[in-house]
LUMPA-780134 format. One record per residue (C-alpha): residue number from 0; residue in one letter; x, y, z. Coordinates in steps of 0.5 Angstrom, whole numbers, plus 500, padded with zeros to 3 digits. Layout:
<sites>
+-----+--------+-----+-----+-----+
| num | residu |  c1 |  c2 |  c3 |
+-----+--------+-----+-----+-----+
| NUM |      A |   X |   Y |   Z |
...
+-----+--------+-----+-----+-----+
</sites>
This chain:
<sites>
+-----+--------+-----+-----+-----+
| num | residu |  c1 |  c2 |  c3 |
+-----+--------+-----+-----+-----+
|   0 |      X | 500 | 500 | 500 |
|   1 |      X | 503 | 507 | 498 |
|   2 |      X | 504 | 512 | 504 |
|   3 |      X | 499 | 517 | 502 |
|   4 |      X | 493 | 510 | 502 |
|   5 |      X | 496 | 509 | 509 |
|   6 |      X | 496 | 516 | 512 |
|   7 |      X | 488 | 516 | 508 |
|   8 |      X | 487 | 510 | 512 |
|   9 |      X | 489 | 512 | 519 |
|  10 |      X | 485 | 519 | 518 |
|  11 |      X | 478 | 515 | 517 |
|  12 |      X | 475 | 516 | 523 |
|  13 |      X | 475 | 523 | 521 |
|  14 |      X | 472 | 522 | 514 |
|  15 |      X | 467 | 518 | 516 |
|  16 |      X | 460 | 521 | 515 |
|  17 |      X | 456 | 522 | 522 |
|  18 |      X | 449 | 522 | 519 |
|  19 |      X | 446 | 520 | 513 |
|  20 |      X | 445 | 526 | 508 |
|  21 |      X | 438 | 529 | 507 |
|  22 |      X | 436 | 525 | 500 |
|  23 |      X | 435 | 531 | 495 |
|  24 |      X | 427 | 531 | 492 |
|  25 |      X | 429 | 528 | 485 |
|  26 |      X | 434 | 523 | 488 |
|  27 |      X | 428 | 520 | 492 |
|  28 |      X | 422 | 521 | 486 |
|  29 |      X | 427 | 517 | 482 |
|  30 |      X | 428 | 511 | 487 |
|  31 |      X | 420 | 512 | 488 |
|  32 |      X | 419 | 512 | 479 |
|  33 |      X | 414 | 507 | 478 |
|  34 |      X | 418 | 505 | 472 |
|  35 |      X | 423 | 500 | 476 |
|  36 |      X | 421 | 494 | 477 |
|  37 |      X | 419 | 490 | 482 |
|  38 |      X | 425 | 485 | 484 |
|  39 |      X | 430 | 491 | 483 |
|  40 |      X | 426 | 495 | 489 |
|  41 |      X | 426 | 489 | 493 |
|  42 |      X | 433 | 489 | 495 |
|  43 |      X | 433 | 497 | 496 |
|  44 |      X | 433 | 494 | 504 |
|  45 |      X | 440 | 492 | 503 |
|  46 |      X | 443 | 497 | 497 |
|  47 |      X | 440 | 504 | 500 |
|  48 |      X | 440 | 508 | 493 |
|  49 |      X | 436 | 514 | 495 |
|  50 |      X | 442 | 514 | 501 |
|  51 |      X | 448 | 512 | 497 |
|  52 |      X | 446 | 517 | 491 |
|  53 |      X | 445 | 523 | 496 |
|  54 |      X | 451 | 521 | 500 |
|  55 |      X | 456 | 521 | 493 |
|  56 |      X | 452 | 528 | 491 |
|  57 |      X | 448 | 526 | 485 |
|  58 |      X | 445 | 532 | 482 |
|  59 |      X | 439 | 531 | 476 |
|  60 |      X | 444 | 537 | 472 |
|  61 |      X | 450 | 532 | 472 |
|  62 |      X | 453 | 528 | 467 |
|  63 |      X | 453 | 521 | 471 |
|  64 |      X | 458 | 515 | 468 |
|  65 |      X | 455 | 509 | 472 |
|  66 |      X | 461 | 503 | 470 |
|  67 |      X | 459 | 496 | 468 |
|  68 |      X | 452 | 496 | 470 |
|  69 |      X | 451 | 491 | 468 |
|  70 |      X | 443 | 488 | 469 |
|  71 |      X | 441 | 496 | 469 |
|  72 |      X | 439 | 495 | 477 |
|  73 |      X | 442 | 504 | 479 |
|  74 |      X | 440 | 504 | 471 |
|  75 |      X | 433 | 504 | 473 |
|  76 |      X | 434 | 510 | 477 |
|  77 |      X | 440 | 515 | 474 |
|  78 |      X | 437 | 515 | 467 |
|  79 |      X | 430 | 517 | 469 |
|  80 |      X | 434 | 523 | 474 |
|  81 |      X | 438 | 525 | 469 |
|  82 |      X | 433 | 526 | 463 |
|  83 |      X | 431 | 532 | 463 |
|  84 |      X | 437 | 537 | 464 |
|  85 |      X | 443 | 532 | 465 |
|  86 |      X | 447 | 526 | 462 |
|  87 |      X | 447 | 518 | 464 |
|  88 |      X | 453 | 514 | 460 |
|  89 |      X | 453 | 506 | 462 |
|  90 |      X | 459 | 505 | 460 |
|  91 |      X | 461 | 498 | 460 |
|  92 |      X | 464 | 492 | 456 |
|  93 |      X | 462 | 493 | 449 |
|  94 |      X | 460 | 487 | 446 |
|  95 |      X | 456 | 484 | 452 |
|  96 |      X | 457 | 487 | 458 |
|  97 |      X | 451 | 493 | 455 |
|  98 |      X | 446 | 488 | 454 |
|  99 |      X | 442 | 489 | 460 |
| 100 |      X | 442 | 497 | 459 |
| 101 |      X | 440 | 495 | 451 |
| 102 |      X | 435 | 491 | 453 |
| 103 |      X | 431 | 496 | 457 |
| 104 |      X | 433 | 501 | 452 |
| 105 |      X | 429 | 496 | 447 |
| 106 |      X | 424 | 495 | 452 |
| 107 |      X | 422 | 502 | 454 |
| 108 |      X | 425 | 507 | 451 |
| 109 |      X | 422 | 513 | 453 |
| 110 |      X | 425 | 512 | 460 |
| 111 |      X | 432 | 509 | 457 |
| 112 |      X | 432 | 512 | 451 |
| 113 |      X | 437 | 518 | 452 |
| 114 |      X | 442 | 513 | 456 |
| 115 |      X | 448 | 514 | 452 |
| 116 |      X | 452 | 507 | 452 |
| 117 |      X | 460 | 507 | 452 |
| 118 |      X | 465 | 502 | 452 |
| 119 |      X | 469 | 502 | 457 |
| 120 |      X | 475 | 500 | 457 |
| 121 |      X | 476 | 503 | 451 |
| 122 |      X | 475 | 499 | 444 |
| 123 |      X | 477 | 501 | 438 |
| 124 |      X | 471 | 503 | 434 |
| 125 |      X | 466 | 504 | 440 |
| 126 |      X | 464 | 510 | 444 |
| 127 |      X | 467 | 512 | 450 |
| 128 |      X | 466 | 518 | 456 |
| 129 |      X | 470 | 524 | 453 |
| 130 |      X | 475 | 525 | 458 |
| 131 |      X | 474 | 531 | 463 |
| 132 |      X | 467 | 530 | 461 |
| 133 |      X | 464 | 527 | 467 |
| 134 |      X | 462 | 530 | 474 |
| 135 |      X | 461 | 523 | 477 |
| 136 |      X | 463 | 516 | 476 |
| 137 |      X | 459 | 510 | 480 |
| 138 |      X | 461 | 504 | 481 |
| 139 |      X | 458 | 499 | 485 |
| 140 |      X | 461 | 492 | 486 |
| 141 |      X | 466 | 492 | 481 |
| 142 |      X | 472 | 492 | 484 |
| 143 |      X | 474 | 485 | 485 |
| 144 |      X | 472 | 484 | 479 |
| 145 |      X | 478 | 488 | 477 |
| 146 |      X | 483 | 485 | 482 |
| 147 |      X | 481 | 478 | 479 |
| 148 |      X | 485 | 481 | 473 |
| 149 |      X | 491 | 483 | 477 |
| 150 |      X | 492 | 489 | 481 |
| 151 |      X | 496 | 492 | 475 |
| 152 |      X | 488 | 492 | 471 |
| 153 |      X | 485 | 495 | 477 |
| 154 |      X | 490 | 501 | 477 |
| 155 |      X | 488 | 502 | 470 |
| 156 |      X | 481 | 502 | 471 |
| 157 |      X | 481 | 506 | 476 |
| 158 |      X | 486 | 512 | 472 |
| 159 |      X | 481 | 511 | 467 |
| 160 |      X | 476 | 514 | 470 |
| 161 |      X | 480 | 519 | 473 |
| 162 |      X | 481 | 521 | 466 |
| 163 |      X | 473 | 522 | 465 |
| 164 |      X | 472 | 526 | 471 |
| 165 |      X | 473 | 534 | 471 |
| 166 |      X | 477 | 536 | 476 |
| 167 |      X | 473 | 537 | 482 |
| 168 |      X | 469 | 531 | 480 |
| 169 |      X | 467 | 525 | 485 |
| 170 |      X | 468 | 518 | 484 |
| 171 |      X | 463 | 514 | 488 |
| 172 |      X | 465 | 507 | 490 |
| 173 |      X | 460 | 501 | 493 |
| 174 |      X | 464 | 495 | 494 |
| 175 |      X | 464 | 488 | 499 |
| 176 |      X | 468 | 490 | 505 |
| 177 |      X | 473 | 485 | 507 |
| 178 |      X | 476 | 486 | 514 |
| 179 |      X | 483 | 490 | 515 |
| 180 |      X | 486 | 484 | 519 |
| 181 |      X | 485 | 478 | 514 |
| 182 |      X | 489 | 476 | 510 |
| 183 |      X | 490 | 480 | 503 |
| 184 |      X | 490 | 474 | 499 |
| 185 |      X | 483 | 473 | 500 |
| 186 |      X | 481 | 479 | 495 |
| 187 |      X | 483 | 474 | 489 |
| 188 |      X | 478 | 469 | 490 |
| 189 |      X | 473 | 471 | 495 |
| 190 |      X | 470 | 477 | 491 |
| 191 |      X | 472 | 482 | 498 |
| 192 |      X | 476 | 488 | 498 |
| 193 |      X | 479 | 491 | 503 |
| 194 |      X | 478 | 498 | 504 |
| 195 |      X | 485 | 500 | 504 |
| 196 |      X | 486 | 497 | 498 |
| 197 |      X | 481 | 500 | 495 |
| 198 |      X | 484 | 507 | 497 |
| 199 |      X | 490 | 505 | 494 |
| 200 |      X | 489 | 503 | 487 |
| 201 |      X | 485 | 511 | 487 |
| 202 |      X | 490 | 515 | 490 |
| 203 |      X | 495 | 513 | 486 |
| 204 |      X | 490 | 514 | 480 |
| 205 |      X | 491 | 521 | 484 |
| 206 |      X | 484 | 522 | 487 |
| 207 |      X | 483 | 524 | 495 |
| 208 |      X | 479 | 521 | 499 |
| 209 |      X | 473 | 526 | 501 |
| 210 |      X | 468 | 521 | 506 |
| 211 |      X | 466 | 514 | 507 |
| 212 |      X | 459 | 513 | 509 |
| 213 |      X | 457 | 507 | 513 |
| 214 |      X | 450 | 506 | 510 |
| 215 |      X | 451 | 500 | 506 |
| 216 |      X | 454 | 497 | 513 |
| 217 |      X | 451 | 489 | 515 |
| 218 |      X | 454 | 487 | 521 |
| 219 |      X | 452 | 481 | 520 |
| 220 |      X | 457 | 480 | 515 |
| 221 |      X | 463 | 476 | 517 |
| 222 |      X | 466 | 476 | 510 |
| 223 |      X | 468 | 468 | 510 |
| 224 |      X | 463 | 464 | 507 |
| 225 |      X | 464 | 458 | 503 |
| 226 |      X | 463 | 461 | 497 |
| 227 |      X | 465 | 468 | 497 |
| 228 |      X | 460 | 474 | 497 |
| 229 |      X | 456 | 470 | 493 |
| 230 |      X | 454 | 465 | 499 |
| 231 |      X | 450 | 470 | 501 |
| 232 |      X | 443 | 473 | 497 |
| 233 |      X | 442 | 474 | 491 |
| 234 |      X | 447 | 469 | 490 |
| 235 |      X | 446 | 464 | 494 |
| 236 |      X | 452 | 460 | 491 |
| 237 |      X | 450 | 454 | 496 |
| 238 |      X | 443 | 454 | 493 |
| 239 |      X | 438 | 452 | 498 |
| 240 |      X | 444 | 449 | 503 |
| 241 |      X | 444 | 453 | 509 |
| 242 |      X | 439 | 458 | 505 |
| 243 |      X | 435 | 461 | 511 |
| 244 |      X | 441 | 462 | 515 |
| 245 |      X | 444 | 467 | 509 |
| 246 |      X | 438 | 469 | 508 |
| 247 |      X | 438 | 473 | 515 |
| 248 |      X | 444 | 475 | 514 |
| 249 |      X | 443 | 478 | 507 |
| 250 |      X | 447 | 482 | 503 |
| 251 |      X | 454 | 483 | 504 |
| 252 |      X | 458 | 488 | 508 |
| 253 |      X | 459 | 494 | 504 |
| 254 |      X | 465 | 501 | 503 |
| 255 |      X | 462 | 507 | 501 |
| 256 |      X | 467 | 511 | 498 |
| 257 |      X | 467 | 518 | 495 |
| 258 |      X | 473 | 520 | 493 |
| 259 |      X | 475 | 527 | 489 |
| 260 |      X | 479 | 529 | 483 |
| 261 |      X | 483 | 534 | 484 |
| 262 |      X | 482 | 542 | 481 |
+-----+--------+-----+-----+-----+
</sites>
């Protein structure tokens, strides 16, 4: 870990946000918007979007870069809060890792229609986010996907989307939350990060740590399950083995972490 990761880490407590931020009107509507679906609104116990959009500073008047987004699950929230006076890039692999937002698209397009798709990283012949364009990028549970390919991925995508903010600009980061003291190998199987490590990989992009919210916090969460993360919903890897004990535990601990670009 460098040494600014480490000095970062030791000043936590101080960054840590006392109290969970008020959720703006139009961050709210846009949880509240009918057009989301039903299974997506269930798990709103567990990923808090209203609380964690808020706390990250998402305006409907930003061009929001939502990264690998996968099945559209914030999708459903930001393309609707940004239509009509911002910007929602799903920016994600080209060729497959976009099918959930095409999909919606197809399906509704009068609600996802002015989501601009692009390619990330970036591919030859594809779209991307302009760099400096962005005044937030998000993205939820990516992370270790990322070390899975190596640290040496991690910090590419990481100075990737420091290249799409414009200075001053907010990088918010959602992550499974592996504990400090466990063994660093866990992070390349276990689908948990450490906090410190995730800090590292964006500070030697060059962002500064602002907050840390624990809105996305589950106690329960011991973050050693026979499967990884993925022992516990929505996954439930074991499938019905132990399926009740998961099931009230819930879904993972989570890092929330807003970081800056600096001017």
């Amino acid at each position: 870990m460098n040494r600014s990761a480490l000095l970062l880490l030791a000043a936590a407590p101080a960054l840590i946000a006392a109290s969970a931020p008020r959720v703006p009107a139009a961050v709210a509507a846009a949880v509240a918007a009918p057009t989301r679906t039903a299974a997506n609104v269930a798990r709103d116990r567990y990923r808090h979007p209203a609380e964690t959009l808020a706390f990250f500073g998402v305006k409907p008047t930003d061009t929001v870069v939502e990264v690998w987004p996968g099945g559209g699950w914030y999708t459903e929230i930001l393309a609707p809060l940004t239509a009509k006076s911002g910007t929602y890039y799903a920016a994600g692999p080209w060729a497959k890792g976009l099918d959930g937002v095409r999909a919606m698209q197809a399906r509704d397009a009068a609600t996802y229609g002015k989501a601009k798709l692009a390619a990330f990283p970036a591919e030859a012949g594809a779209a991307g986010v302009p760099d400096g364009s962005a005044d937030v990028v998000l993205t939820f549970r990516n992370v270790h996907n990322w070390r899975f390919g190596g640290a040496d991925r991690a910090r590419a995508m990481f100075a990737a989307m420091y290249r799409m903010l414009k200075p001053g600009g907010t990088l918010g980061v959602v992550e499974h939350r592996l504990p400090e003291n466990r063994d660093a190998a866990a992070e390349e199987k276990s689908g948990y990060m450490k906090p410190s490590s995730v800090i590292a990989f964006a500070t030697a992009a060059g962002f500064r740590l602002a907050a840390r919210s624990e809105v996305n916090a589950n106690s329960k969460d011991s973050a050693d399950w026979p499967e990884g993360v993925w022992t516990l919903p929505p996954s439930y890897a074991l499938k019905d083995k132990d399926r009740a004990k998961y099931a009230a535990i819930g879904e993972s601990d989570r890092m929330t972490l807003k970081f800056i670009k600096p001017r």
